[in-house]
N, CA, C and O atoms as a GROMACS GRO file, in nm:
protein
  548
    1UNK      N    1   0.509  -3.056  -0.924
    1UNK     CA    2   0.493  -3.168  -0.834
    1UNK      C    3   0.346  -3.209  -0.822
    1UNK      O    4   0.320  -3.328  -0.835
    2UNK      N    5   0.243  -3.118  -0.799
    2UNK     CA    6   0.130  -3.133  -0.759
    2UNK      C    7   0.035  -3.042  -0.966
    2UNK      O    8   0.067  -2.956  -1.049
    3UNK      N    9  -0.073  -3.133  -0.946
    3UNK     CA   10  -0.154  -3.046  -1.029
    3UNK      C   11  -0.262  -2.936  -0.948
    3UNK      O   12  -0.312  -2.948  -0.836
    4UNK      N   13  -0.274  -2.854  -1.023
    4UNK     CA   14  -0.377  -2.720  -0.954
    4UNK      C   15  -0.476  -2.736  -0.991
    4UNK      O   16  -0.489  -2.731  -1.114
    5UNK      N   17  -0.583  -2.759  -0.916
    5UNK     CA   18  -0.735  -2.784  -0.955
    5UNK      C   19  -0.809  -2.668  -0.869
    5UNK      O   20  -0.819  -2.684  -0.747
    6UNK      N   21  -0.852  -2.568  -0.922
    6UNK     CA   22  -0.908  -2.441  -0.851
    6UNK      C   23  -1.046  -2.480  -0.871
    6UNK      O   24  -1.132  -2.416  -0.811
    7UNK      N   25  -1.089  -2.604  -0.968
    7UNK     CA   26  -1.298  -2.626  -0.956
    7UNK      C   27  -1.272  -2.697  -0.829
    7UNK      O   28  -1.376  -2.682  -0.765
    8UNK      N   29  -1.190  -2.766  -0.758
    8UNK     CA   30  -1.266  -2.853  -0.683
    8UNK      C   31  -1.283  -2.776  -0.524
    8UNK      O   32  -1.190  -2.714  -0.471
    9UNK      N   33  -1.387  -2.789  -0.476
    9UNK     CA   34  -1.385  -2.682  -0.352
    9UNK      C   35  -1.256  -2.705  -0.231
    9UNK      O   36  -1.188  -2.801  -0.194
   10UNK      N   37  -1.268  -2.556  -0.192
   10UNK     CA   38  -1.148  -2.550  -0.053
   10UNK      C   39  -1.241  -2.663   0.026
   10UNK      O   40  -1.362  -2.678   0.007
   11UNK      N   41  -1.167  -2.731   0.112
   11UNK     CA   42  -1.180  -2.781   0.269
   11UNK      C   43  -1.124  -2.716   0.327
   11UNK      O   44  -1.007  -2.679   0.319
   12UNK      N   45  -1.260  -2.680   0.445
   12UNK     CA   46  -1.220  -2.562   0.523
   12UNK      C   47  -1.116  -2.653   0.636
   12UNK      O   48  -1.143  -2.767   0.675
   13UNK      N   49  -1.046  -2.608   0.659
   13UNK     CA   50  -0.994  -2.659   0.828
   13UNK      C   51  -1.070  -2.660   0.941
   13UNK      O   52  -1.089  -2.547   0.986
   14UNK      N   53  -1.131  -2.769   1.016
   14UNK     CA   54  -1.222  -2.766   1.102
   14UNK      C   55  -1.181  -2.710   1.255
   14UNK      O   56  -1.251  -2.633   1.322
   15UNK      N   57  -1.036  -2.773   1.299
   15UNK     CA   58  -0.997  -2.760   1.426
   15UNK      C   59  -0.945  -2.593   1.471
   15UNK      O   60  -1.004  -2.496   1.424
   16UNK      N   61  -0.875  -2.586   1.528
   16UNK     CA   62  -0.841  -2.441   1.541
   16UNK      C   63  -0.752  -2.323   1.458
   16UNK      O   64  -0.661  -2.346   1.378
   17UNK      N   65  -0.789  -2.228   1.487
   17UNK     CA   66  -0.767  -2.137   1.332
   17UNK      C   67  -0.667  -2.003   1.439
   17UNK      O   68  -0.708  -1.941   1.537
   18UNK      N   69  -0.553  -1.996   1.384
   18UNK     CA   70  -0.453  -1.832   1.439
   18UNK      C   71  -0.555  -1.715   1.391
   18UNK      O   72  -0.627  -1.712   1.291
   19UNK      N   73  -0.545  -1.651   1.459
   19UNK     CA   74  -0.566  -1.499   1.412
   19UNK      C   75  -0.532  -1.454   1.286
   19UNK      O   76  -0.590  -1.351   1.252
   20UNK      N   77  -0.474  -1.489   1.228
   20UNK     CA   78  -0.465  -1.483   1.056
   20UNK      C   79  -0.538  -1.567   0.981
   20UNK      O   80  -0.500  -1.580   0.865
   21UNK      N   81  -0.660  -1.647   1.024
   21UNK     CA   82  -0.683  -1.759   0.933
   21UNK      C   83  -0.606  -1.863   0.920
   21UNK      O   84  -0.668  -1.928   0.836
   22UNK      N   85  -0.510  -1.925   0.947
   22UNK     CA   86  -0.443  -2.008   0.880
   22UNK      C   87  -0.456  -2.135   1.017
   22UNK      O   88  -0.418  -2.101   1.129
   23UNK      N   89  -0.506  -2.260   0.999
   23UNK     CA   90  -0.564  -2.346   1.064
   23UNK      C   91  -0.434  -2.426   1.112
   23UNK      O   92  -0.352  -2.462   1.027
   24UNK      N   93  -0.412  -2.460   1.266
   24UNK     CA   94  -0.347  -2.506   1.348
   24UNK      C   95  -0.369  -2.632   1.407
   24UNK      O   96  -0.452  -2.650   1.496
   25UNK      N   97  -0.286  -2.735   1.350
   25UNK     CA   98  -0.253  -2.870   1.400
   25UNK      C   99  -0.137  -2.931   1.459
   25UNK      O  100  -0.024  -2.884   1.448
   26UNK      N  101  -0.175  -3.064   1.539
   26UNK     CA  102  -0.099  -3.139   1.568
   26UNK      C  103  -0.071  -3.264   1.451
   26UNK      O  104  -0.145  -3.347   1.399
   27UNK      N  105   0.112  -3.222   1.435
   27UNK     CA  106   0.156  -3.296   1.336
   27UNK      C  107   0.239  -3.382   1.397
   27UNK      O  108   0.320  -3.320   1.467
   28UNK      N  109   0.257  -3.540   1.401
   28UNK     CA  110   0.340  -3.633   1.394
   28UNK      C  111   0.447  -3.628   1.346
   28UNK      O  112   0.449  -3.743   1.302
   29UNK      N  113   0.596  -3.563   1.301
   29UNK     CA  114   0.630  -3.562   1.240
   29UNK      C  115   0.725  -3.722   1.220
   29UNK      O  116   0.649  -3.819   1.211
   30UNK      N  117   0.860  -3.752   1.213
   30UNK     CA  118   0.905  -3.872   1.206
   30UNK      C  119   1.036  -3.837   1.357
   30UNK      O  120   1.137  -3.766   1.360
   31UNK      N  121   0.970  -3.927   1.462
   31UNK     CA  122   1.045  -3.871   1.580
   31UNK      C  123   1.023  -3.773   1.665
   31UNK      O  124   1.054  -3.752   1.782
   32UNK      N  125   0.962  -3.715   1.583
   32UNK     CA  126   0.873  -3.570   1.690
   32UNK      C  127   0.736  -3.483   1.656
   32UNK      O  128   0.723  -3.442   1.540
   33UNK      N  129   0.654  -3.459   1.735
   33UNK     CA  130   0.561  -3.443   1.730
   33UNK      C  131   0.535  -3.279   1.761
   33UNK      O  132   0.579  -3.234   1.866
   34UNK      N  133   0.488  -3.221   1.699
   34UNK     CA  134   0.450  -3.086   1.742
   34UNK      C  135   0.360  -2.981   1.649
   34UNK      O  136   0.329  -3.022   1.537
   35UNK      N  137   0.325  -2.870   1.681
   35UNK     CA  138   0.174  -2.801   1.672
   35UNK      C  139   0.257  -2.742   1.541
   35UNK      O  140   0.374  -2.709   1.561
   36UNK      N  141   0.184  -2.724   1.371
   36UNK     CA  142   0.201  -2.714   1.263
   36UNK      C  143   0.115  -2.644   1.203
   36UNK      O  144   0.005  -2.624   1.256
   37UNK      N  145   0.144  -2.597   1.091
   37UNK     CA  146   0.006  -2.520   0.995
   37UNK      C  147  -0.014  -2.612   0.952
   37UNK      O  148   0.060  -2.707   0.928
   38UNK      N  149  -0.178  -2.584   0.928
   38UNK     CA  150  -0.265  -2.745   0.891
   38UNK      C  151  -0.278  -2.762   0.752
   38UNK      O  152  -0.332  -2.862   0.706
   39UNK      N  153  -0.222  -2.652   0.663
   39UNK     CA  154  -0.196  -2.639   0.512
   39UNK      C  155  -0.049  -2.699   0.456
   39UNK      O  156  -0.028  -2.747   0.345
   40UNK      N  157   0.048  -2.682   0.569
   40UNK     CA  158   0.136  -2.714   0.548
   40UNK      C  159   0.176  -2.873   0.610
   40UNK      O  160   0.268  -2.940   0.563
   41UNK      N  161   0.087  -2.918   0.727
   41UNK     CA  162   0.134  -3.059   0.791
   41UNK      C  163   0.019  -3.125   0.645
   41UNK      O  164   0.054  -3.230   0.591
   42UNK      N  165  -0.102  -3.059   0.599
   42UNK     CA  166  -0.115  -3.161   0.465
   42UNK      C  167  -0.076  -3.180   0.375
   42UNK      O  168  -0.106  -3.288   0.324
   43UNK      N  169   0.018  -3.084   0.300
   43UNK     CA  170   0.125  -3.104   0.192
   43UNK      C  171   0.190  -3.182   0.243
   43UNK      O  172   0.179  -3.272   0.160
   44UNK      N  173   0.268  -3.230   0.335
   44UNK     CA  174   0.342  -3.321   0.401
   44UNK      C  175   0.298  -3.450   0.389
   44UNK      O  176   0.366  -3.540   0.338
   45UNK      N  177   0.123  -3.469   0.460
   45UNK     CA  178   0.088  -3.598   0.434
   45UNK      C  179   0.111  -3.645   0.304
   45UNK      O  180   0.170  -3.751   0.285
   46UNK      N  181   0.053  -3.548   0.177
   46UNK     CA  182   0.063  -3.574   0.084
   46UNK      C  183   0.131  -3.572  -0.027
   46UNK      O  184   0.100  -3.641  -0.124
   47UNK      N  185   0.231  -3.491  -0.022
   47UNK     CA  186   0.371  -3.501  -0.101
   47UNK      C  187   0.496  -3.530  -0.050
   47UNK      O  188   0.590  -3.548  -0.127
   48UNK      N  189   0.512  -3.540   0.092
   48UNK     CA  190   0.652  -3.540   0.166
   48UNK      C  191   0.665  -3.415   0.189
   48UNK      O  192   0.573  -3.334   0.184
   49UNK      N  193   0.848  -3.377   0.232
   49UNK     CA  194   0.888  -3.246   0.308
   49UNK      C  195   0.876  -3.154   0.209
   49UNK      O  196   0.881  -3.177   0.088
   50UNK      N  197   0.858  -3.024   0.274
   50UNK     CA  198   0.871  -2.929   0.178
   50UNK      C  199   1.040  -2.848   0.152
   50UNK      O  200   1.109  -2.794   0.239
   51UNK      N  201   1.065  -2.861   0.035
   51UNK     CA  202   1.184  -2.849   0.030
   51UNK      C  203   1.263  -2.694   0.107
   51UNK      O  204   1.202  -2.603   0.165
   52UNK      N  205   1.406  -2.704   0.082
   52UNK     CA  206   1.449  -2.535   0.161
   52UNK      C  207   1.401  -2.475   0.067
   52UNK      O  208   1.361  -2.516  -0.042
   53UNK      N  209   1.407  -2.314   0.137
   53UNK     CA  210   1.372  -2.196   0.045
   53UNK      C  211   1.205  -2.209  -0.020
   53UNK      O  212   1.164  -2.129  -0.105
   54UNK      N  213   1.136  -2.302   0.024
   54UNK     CA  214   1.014  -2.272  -0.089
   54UNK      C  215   0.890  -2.263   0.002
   54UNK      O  216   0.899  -2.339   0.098
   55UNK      N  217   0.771  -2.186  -0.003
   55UNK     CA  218   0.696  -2.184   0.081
   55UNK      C  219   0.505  -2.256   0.017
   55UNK      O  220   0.517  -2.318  -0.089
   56UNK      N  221   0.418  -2.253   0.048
   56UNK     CA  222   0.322  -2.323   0.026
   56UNK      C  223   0.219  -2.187  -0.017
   56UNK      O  224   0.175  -2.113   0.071
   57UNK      N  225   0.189  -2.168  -0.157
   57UNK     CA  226   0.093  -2.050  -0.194
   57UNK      C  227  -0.064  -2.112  -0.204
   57UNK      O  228  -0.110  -2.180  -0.296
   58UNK      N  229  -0.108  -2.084  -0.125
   58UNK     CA  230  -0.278  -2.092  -0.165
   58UNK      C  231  -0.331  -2.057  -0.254
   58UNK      O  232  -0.366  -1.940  -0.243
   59UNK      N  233  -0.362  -2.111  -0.358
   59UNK     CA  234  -0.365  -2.016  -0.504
   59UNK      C  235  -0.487  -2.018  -0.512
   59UNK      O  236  -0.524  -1.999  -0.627
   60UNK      N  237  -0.613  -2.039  -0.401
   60UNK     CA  238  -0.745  -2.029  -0.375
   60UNK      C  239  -0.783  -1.915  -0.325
   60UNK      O  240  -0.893  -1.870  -0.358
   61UNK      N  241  -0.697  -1.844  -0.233
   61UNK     CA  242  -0.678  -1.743  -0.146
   61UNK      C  243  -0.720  -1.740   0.024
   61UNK      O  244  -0.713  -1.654   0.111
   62UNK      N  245  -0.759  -1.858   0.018
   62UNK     CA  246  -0.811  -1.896   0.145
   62UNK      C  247  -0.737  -1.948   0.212
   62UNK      O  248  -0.695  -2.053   0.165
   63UNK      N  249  -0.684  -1.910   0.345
   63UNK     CA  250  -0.574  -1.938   0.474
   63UNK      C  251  -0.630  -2.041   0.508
   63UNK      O  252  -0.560  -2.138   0.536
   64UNK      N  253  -0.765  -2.047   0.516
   64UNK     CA  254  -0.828  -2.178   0.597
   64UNK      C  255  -0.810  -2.292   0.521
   64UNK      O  256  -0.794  -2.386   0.599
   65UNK      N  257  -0.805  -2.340   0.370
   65UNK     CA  258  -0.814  -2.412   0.310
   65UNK      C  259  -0.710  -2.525   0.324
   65UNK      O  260  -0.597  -2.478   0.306
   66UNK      N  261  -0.709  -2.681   0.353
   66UNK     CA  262  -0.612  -2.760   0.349
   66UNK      C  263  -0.596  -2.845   0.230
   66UNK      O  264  -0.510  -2.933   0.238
   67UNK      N  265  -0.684  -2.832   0.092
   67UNK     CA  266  -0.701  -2.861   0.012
   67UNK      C  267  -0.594  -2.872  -0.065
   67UNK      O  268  -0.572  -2.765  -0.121
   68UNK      N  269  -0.488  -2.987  -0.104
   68UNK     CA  270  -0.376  -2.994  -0.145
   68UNK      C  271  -0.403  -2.943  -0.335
   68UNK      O  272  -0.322  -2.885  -0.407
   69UNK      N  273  -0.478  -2.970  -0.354
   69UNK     CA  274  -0.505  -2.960  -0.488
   69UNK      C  275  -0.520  -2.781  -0.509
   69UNK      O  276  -0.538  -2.746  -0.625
   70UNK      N  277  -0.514  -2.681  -0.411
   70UNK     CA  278  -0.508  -2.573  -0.431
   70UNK      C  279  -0.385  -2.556  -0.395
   70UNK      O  280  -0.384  -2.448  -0.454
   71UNK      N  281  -0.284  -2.561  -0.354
   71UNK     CA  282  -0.127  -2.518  -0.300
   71UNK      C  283  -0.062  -2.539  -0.404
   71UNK      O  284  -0.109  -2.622  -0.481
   72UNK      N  285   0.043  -2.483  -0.433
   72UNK     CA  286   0.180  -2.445  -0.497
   72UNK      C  287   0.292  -2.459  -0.406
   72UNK      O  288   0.272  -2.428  -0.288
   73UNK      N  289   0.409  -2.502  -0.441
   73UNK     CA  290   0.536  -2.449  -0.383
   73UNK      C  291   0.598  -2.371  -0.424
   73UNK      O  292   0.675  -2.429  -0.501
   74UNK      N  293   0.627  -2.230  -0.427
   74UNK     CA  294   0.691  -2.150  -0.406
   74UNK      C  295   0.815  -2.087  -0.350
   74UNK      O  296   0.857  -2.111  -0.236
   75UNK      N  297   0.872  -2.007  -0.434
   75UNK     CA  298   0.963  -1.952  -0.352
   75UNK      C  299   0.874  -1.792  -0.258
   75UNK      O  300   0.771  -1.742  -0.303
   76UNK      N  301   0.949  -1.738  -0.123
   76UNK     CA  302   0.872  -1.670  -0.058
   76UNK      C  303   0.823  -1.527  -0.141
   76UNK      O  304   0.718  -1.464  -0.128
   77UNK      N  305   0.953  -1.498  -0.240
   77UNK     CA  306   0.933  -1.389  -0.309
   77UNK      C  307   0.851  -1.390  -0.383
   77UNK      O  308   0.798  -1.283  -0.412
   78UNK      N  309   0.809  -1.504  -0.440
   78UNK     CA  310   0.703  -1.514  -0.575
   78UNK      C  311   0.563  -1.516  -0.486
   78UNK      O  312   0.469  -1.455  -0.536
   79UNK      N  313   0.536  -1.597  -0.330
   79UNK     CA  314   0.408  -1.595  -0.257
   79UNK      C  315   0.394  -1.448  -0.253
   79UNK      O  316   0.283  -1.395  -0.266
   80UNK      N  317   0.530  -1.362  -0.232
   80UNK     CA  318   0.464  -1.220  -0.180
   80UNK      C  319   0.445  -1.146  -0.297
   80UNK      O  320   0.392  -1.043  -0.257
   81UNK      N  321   0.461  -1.136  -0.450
   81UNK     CA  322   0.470  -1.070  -0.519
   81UNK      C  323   0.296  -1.130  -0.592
   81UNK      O  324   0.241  -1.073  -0.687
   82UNK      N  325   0.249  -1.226  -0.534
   82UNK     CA  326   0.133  -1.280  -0.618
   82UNK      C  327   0.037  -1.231  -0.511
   82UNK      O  328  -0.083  -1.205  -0.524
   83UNK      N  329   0.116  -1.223  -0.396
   83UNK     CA  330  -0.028  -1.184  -0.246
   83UNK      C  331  -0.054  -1.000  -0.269
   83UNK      O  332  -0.143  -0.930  -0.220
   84UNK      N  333   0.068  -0.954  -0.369
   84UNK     CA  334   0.062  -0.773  -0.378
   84UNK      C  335   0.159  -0.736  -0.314
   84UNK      O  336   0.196  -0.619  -0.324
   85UNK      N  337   0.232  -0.832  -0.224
   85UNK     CA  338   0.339  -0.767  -0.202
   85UNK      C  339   0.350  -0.661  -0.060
   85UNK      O  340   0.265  -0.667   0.029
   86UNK      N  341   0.477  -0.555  -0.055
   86UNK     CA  342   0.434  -0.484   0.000
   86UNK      C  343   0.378  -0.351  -0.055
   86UNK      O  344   0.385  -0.267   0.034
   87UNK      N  345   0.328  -0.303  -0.163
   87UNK     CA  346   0.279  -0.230  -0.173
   87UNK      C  347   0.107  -0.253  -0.140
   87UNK      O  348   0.032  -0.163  -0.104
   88UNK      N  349   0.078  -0.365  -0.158
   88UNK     CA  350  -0.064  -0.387  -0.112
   88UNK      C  351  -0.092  -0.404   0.046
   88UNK      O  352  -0.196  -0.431   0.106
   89UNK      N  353   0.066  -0.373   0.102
   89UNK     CA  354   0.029  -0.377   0.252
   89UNK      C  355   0.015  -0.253   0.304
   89UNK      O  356  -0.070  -0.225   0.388
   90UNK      N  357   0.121  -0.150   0.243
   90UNK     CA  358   0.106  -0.007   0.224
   90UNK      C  359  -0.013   0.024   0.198
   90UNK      O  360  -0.039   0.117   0.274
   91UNK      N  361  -0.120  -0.003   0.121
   91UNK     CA  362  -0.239   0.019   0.086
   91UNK      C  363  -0.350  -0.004   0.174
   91UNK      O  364  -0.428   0.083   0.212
   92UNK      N  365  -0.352  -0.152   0.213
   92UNK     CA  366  -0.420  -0.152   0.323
   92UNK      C  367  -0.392  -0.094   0.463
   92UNK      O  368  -0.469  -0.122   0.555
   93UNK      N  369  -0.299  -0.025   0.483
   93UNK     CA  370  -0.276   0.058   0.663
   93UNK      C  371  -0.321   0.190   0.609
   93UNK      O  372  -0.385   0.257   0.691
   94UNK      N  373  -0.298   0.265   0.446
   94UNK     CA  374  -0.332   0.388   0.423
   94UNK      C  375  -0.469   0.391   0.434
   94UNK      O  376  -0.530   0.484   0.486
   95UNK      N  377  -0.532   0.267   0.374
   95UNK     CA  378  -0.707   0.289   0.377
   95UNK      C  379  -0.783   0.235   0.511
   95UNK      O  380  -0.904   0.215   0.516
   96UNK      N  381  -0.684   0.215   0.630
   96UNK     CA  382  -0.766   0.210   0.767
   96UNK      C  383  -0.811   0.349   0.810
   96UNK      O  384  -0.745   0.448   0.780
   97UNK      N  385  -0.914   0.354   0.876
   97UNK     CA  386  -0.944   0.444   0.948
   97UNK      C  387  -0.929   0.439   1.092
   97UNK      O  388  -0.924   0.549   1.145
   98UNK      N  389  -0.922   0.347   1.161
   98UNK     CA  390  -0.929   0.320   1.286
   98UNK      C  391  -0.768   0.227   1.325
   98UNK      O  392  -0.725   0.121   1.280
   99UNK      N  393  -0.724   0.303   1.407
   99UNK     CA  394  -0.610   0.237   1.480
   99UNK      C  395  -0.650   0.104   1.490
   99UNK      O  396  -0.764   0.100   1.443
  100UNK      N  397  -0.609  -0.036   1.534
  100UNK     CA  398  -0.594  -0.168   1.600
  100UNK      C  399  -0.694  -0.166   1.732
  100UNK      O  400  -0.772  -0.258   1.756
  101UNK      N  401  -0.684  -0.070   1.800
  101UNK     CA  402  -0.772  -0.057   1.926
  101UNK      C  403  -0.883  -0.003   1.875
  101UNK      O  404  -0.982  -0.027   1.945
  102UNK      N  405  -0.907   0.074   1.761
  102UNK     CA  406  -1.057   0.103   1.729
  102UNK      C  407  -1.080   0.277   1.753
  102UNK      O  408  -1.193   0.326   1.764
  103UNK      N  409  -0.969   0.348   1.757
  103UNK     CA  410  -0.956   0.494   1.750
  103UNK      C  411  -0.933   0.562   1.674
  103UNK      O  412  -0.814   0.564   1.641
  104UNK      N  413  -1.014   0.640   1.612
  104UNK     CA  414  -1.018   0.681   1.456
  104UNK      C  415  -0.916   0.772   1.443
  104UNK      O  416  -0.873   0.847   1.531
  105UNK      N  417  -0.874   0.761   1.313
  105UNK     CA  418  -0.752   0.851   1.319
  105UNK      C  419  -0.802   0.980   1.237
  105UNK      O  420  -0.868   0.999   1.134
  106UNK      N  421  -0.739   1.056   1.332
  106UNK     CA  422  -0.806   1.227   1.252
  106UNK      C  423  -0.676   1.272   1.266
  106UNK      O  424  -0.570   1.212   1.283
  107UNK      N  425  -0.711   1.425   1.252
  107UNK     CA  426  -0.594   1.515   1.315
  107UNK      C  427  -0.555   1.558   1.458
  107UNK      O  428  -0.443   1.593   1.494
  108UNK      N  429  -0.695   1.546   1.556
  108UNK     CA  430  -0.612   1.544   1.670
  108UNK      C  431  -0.534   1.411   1.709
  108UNK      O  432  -0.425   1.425   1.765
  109UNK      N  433  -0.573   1.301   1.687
  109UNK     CA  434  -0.552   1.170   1.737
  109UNK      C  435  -0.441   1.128   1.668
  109UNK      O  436  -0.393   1.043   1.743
  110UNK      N  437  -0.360   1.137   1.556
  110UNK     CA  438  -0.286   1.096   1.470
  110UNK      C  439  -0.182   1.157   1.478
  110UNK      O  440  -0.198   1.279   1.475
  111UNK      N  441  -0.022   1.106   1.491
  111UNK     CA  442   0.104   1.210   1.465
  111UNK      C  443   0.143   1.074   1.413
  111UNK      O  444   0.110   0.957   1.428
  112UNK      N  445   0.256   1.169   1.323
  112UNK     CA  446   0.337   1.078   1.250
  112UNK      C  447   0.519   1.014   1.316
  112UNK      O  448   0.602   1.040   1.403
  113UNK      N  449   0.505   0.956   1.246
  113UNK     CA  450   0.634   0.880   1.318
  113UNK      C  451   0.745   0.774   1.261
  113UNK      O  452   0.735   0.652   1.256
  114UNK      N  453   0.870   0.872   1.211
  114UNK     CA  454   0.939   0.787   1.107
  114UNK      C  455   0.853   0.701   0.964
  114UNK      O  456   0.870   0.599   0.898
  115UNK      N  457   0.765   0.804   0.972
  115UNK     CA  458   0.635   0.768   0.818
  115UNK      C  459   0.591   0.630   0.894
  115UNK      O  460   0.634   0.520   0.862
  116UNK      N  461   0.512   0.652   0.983
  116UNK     CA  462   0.416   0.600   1.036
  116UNK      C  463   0.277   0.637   1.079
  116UNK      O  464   0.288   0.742   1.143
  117UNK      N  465   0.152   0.599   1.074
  117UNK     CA  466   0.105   0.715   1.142
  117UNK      C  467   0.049   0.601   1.278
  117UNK      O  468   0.014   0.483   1.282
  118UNK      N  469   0.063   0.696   1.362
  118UNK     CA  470  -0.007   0.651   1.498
  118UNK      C  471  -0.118   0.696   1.617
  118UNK      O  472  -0.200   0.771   1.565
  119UNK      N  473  -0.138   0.679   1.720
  119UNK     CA  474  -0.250   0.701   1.765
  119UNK      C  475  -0.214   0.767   1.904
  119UNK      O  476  -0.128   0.729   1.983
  120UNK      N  477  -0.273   0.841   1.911
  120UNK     CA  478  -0.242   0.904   2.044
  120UNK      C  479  -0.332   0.861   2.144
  120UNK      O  480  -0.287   0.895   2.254
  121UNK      N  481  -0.431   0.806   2.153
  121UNK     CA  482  -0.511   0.795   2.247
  121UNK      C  483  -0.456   0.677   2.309
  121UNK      O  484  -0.468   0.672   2.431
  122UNK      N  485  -0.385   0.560   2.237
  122UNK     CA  486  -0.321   0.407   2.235
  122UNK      C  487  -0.195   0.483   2.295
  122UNK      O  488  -0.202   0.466   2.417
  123UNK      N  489  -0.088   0.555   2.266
  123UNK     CA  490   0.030   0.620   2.310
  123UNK      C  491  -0.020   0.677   2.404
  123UNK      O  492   0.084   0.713   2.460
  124UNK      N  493  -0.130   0.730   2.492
  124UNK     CA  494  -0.157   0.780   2.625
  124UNK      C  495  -0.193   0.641   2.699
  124UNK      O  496  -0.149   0.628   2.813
  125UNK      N  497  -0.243   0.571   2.662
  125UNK     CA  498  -0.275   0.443   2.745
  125UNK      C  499  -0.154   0.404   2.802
  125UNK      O  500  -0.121   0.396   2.920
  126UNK      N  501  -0.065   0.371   2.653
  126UNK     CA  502   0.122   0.309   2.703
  126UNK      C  503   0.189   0.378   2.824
  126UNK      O  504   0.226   0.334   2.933
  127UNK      N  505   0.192   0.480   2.778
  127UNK     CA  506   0.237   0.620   2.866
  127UNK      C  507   0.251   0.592   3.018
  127UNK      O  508   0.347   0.562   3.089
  128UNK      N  509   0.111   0.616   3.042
  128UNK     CA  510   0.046   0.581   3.174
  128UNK      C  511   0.023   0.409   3.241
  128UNK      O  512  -0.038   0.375   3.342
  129UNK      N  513   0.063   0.362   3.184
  129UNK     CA  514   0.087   0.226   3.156
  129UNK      C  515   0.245   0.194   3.272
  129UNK      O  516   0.262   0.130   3.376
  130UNK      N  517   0.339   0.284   3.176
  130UNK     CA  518   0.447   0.259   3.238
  130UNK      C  519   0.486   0.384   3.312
  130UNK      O  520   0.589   0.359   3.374
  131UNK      N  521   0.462   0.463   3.324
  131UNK     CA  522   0.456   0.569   3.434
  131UNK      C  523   0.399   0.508   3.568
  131UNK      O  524   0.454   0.539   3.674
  132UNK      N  525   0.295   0.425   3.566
  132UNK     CA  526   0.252   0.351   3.691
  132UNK      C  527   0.287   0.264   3.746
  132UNK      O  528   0.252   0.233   3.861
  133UNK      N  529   0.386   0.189   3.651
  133UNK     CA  530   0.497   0.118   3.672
  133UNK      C  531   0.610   0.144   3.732
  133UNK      O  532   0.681   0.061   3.789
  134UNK      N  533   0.626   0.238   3.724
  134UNK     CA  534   0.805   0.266   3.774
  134UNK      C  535   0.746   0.359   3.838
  134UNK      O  536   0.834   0.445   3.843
  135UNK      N  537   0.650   0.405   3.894
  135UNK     CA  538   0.664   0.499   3.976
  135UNK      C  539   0.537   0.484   4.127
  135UNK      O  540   0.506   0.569   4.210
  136UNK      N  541   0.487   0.334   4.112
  136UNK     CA  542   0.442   0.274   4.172
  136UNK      C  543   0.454   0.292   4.364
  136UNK      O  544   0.352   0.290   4.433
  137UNK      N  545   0.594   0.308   4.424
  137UNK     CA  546   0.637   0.334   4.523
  137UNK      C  547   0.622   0.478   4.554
  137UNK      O  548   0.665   0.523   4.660
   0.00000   0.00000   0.00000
């Protein structure tokens, strides 16, 4: 549908950006109006709907980018098998060192959990969290 031009630079998305990178707009659509990915409300401007089943690959690698000339349509399996998939997600939680809250995981701090590993210092926070909750009276 579209040609892939990877020389011509990303445009970054200027307005507001999710916690994943991926830049957040208000889209017009036809009859209704509402808050859109700004990669995906510009494939729209510029090719029409995106069909079922197919999703929008950044083949730049950049979430921020609205640059139609970098996107693909895709199916979701082929976005995840070109992003690594889940073994490259497996990879990146094995090579954290630090829990989400920023608590390093060792051997005291770390138990496992249905092949997970987790944090005990974050599981004492919860704990006491809801222990103070229900037992408030």
């Amino acid at each position: 549908m579209t040609a892939l031009d990877l020389d011509a630079p990303c445009i970054e998305h200027v307005g507001s950006k999710q916690k994943n990178g991926y830049g957040s707009r208000w889209f017009n659509r036809p009859g209704v109006g509402r808050t859109s990915l700004a990669h995906r409300a510009a494939w729209m401007e510029a090719y029409g709907a995106i069909q079922a089943g197919l999703t929008i690959d950044h083949r730049c690698l950049n979430r921020g980018c609205v640059n139609v000339l970098h996107m693909e349509l895709v199916t979701r399996g082929e976005n995840s098998r070109r992003a690594g998939g889940v073994e490259a997600a497996r990879a990146k939680r094995v090579a954290a060192t630090k829990c989400p809250s920023g608590h390093e995981y060792n051997d005291e701090n770390t138990y496992w959990y249905r092949g997970r590993r987790n944090c005990r210092a974050c599981r004492r926070v919860t704990n006491l969290a809801y222990w103070r909750r229900n037992n408030a009276a």
